[in-house]
C-alpha positions as CSV (number, residue, x, y, z in Angstrom):
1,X,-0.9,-38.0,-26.2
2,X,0.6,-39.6,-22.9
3,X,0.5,-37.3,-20.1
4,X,-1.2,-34.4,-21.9
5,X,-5.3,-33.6,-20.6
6,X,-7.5,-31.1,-21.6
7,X,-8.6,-28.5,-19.8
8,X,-11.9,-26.5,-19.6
9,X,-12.0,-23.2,-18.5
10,X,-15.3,-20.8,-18.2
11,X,-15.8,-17.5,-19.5
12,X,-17.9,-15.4,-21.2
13,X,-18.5,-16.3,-25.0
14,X,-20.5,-12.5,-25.5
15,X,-22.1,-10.4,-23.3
16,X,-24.8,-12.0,-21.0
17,X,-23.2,-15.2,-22.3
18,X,-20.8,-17.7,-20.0
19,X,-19.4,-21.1,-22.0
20,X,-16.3,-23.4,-21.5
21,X,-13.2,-22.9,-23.6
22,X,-11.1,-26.0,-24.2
23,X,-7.5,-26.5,-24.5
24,X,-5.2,-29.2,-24.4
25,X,-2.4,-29.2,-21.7
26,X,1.1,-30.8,-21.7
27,X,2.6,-32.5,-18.7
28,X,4.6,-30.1,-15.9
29,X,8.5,-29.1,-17.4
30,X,11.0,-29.4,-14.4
31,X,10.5,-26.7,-11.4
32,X,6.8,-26.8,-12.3
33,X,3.6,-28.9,-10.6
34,X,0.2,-30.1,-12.0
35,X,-3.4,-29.3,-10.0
36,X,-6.3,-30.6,-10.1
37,X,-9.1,-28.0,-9.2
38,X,-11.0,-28.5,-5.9
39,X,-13.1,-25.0,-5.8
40,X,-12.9,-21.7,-7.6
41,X,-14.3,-18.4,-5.7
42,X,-16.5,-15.9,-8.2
43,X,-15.2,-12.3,-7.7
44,X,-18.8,-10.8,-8.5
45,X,-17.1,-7.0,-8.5
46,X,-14.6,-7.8,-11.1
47,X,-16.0,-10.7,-13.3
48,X,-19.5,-9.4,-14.0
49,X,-18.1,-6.6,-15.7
50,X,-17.1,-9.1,-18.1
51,X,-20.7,-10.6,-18.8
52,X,-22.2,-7.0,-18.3
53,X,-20.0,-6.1,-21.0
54,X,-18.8,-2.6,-18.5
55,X,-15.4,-3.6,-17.5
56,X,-12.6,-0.9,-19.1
57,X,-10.6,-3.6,-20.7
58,X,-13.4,-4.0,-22.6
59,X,-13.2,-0.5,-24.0
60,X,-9.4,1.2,-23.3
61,X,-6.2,-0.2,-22.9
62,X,-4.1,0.2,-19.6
63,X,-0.5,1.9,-20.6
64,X,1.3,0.5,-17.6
65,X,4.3,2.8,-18.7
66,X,2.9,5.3,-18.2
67,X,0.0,5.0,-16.0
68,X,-3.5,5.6,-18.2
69,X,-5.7,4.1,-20.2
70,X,-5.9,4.6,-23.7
71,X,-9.1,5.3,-24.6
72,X,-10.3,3.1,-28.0
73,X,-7.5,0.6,-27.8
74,X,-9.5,-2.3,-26.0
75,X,-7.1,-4.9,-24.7
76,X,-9.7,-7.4,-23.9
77,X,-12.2,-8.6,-26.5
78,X,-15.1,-11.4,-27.1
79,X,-15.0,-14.3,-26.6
80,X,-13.0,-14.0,-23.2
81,X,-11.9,-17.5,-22.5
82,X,-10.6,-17.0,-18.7
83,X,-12.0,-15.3,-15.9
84,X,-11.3,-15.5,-11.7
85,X,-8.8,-15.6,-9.4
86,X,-9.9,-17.4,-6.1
87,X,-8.9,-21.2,-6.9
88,X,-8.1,-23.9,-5.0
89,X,-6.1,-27.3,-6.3
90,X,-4.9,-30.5,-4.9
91,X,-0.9,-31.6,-6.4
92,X,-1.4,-34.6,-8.9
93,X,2.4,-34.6,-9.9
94,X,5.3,-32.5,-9.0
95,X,8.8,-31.5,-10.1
96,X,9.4,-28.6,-8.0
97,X,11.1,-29.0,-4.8
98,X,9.2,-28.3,-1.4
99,X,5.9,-29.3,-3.1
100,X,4.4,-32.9,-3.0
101,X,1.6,-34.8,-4.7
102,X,-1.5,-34.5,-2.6
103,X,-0.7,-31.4,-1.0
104,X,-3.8,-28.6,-1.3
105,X,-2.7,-25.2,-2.4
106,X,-4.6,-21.9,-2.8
107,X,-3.5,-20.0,-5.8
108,X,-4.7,-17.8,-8.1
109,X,-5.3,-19.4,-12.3
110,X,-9.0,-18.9,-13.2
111,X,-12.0,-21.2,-13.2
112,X,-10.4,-24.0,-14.8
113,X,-9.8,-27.7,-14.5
114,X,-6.3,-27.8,-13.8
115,X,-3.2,-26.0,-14.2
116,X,0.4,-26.1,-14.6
117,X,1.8,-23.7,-12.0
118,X,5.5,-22.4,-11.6
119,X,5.9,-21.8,-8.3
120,X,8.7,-19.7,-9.4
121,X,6.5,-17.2,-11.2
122,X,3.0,-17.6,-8.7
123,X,2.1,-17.4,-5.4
124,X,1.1,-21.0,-4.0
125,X,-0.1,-21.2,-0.8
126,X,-0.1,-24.4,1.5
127,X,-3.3,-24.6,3.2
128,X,-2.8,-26.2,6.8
129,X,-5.0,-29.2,7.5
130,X,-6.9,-27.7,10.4
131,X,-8.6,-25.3,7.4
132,X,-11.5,-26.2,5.4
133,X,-10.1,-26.4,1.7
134,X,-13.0,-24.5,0.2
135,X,-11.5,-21.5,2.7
136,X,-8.5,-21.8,0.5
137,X,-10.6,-19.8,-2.4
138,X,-9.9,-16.3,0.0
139,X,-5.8,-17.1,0.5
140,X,-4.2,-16.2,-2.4
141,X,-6.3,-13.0,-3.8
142,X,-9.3,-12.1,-1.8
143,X,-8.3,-11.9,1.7
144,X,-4.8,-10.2,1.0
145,X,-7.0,-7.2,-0.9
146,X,-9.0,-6.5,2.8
147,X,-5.2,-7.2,5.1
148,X,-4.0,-4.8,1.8
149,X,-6.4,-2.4,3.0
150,X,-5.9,-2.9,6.4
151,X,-2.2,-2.3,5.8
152,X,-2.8,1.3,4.1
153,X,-4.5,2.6,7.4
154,X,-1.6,1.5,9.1
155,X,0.4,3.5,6.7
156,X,-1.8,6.2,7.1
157,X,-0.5,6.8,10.7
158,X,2.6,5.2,11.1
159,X,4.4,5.4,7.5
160,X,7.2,2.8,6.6
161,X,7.7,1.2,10.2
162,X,4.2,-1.0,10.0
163,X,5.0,-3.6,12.8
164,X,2.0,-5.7,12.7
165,X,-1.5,-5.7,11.1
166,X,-3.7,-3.3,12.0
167,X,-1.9,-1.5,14.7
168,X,-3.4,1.8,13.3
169,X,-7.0,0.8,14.4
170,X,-6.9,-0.5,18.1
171,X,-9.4,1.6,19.9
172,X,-10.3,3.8,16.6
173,X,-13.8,4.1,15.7
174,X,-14.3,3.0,12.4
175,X,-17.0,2.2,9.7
176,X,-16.9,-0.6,6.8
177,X,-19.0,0.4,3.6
178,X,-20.3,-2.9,2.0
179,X,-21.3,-6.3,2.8
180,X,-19.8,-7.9,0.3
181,X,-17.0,-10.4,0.8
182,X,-14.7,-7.8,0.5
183,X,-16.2,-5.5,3.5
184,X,-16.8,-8.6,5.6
185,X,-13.8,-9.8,5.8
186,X,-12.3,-5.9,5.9
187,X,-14.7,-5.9,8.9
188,X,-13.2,-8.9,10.1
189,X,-9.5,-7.7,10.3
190,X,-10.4,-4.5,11.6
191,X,-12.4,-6.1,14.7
192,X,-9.8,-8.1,15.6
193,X,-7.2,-6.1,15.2
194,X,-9.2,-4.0,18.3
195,X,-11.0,-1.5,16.2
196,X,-14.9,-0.1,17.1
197,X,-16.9,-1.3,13.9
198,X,-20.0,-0.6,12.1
199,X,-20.3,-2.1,8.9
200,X,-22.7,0.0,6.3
201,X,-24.9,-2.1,3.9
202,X,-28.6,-1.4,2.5
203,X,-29.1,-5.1,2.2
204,X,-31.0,-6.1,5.2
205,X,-30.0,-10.5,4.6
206,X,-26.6,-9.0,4.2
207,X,-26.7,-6.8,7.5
208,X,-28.3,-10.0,9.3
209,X,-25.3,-11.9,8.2
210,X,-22.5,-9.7,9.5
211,X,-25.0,-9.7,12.5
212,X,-23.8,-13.6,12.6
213,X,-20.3,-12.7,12.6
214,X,-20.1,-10.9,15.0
215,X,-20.0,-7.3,13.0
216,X,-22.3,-4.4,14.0
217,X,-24.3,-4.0,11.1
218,X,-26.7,-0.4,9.8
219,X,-27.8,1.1,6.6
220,X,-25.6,4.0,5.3
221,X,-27.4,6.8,6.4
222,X,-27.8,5.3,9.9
223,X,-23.9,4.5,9.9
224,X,-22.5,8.1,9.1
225,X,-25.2,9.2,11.4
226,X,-24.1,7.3,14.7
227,X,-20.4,8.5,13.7
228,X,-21.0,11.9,14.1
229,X,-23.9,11.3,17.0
230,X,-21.8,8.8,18.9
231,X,-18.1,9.5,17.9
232,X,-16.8,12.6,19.1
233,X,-13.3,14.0,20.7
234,X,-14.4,16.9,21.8
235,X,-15.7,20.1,19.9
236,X,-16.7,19.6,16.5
237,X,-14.7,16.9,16.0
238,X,-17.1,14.3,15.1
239,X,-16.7,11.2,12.7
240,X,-15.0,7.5,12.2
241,X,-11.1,7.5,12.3
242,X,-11.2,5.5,9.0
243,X,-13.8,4.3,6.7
244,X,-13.1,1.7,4.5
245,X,-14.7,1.9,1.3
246,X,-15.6,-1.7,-0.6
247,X,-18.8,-0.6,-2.2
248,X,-18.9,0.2,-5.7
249,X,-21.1,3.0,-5.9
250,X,-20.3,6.7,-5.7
251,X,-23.2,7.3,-3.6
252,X,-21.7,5.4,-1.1
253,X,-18.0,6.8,-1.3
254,X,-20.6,10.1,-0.6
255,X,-21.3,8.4,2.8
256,X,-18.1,7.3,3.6
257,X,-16.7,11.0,3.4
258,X,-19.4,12.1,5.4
259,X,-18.6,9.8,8.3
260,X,-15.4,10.6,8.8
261,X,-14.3,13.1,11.5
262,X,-12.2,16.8,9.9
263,X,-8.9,15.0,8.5
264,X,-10.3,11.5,8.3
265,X,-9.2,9.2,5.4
266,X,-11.2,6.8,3.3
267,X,-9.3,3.7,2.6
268,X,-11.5,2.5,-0.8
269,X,-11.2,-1.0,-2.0
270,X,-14.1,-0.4,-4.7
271,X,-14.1,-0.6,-8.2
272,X,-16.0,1.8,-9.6
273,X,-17.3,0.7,-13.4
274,X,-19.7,3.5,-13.9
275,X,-17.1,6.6,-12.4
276,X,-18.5,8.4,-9.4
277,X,-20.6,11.0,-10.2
278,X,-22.4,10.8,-6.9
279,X,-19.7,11.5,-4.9
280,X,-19.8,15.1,-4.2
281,X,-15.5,16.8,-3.3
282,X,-17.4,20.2,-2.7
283,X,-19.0,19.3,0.4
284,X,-17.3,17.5,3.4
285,X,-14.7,16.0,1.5
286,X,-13.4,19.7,0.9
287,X,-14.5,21.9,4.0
288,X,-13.3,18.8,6.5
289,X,-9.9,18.6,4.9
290,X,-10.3,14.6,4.2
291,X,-8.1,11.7,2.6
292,X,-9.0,9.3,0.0
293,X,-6.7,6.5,-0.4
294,X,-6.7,3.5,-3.1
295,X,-5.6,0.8,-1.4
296,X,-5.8,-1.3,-4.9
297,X,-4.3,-4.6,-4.5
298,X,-1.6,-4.3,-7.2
299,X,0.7,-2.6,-4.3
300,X,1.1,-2.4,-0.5
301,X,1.7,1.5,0.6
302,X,5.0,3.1,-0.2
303,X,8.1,1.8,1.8
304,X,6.4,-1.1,3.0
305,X,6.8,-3.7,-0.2
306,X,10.1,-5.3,1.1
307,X,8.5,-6.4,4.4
308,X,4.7,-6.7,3.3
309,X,4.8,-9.0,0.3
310,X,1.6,-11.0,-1.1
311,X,2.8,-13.8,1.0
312,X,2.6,-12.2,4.2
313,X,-0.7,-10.6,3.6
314,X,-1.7,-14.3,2.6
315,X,-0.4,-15.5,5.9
316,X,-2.3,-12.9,7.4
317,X,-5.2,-14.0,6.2
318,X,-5.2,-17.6,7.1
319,X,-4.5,-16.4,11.1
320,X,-7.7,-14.8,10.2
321,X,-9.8,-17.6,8.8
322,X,-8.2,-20.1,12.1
323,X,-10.1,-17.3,14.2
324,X,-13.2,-17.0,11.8
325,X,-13.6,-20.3,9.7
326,X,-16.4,-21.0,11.1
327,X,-18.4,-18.6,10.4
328,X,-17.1,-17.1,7.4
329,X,-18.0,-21.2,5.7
330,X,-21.6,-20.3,7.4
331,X,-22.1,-17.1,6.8
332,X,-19.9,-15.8,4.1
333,X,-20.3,-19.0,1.1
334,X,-23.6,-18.9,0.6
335,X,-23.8,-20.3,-2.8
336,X,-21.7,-23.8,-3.5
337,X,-22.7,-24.4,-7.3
338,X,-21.2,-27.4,-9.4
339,X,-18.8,-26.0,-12.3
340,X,-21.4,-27.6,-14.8
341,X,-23.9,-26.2,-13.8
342,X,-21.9,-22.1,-13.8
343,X,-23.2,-20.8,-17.0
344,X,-26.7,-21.3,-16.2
345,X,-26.2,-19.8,-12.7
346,X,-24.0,-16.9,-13.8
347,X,-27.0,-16.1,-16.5
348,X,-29.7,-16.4,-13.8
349,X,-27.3,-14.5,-11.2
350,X,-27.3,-11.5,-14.0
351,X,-31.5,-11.9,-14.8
352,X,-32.7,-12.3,-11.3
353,X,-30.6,-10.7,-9.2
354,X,-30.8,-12.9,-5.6
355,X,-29.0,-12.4,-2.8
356,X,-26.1,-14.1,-2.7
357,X,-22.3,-13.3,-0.8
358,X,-19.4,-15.6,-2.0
359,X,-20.4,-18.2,-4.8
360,X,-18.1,-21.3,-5.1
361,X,-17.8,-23.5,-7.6
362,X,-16.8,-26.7,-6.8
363,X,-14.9,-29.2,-9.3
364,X,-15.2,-32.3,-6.7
């Protein structure tokens, strides 16, 4: 039909098993706007829980009335037809005001084609033209989960009257667990924002890497070591202000708690698939009197919602990647794969296991 296109979308057919969906798409209703895709961030953490067949939503269903899951109620099931949440799209047509054809937007609909957004309903994001557009993939989603956790130590200290970004951490010692994307750009935030870092990661190409950025860069056991060697106030009080926590293992949520100084808090960004039964509350966590935070991105901390919206923390991060582009395109994307060619990747990603950081795929 006129004005109607189809649309592919990848996801994972059964476990181990990516494909493209298909489904046909209308033209954009008034106060709506059509995209073309550009480039699509992969969200290792959260989408290979989907081919890995581990992700709850697989096996429970979240009650958001009250709060749980409910066990045996799976509210996800094979085939899954849409995964991601780190796109970026150019305008092809609009009929929403303040939003013109050829624009480039970051935004947050999957690893599909196009899409037919409302920016009544989702968060669009202008990207500036002194930004790479492949950047765009960390506006809408990724980088507002690290400013999120940024945000949470700021809490942490001064409550409801945040005034800007990472005021908690200027002149605090502090460690980031993980090398991810997540960590790295958590790392990034906090360094800036005039914070002492060391960033934790086993991976030796991924410590070399934060290396590049500019981020002090150990294993684990070296990092909680050097907190309690090197940071101290006086006495026994020993240990990193904050640790923020990206990696998704309990063993290291062990480490973080052990780096902190008596009264410390963990911010953790991770999302642990397999629980933590590594993480031990009988030992420092319980005779240091610490804090472990969730600084999940599904809310800023209490009192602060009204002035620290997804937008802001959006904003926030492109002032970071003006500072950082840079690098973060050198250093960080390390993987630009054509969307036709993303099943076969994702299967050899799962088999083989190489190093990797942010994986793009690009629809250009």
């Amino acid at each position: 039909m006129p004005d109607h296109r189809t649309i592919r979308s990848l996801g994972v057919e059964t476990p181990g098993r990516p494909y493209f969906f298909s489904y046909e798409e209308g033209p954009p209703s008034d106060g709506q706007i059509r995209l073309d895709a550009l480039y699509s961030g992969f969200s290792a953490g959260t989408e290979l829980t989907f081919l890995k067949d581990t992700n709850p939503y697989l096996r429970s269903r979240w009650d958001g009335e009250r709060g749980v899951f409910v066990e045996g109620e799976p509210s996800a099931r094979f085939p899954v037809p849409f995964l991601g949440y780190m796109e970026v799209g150019r305008i092809t047509e609009s009929r929403a005001d303040g939003f013109r054809a050829g624009d480039v937007v970051a935004a947050s609909y999957g690893h599909k084609s196009g899409h037919t957004a409302d920016p009544f309903h989702e968060l669009l994001v202008a990207m500036p033209d002194g930004i790479d557009p492949m950047l765009g993939i960390f506006v809408a989603q990724m980088g507002p989960i690290a400013a999120n956790g940024i945000l949470h130590a700021d809490a942490e200290i001064f409550g409801p009257d945040v005034r800007h970004l990472g005021e908690s951490l200027d002149g605090r010692p502090v460690v980031v667990v993980g090398g991810g994307t997540v960590g790295l750009l958590t790392a990034l935030f906090a360094q800036d924002a005039g914070a002492e870092i060391i960033l934790a990661e086993p991976s030796a190409w991924r410590r070399e890497k934060a290396e590049a950025l500019g981020v002090r860069a150990m294993t684990e056991d070296q990092a909680w070591q050097h907190a309690k060697a090197r940071w101290h106030k006086g006495g026994r009080d020993r240990g990193a202000d904050f640790v923020f926590q990206t990696r998704a293992r309990s063993e290291s949520l062990h480490d973080a708690l052990r780096a902190l100084r008596p009264q410390g808090t963990v911010i953790d960004l991770a999302f642990y698939q397999g629980g933590a039964d590594r993480t031990r509350l009988g030992e420092e966590f319980h005779h240091n009197g610490l804090s472990l935070r969730c600084a999940q991105i599904g809310r800023v901390p209490r009192g602060l919602a009204h002035l620290w919206d997804r937008p802001r923390l959006s904003a926030e991060t492109l002032m970071l990647l003006e500072r950082h582009g840079e690098g973060i395109r050198r250093e960080m994307i390390t993987h630009v794969v054509p969307i036709d060619e993303a099943p076969t990747f994702l299967t050899r990603l799962v088999s083989d296991r190489p190093e990797f950081l942010q994986i793009v795929f690009s629809f250009e």
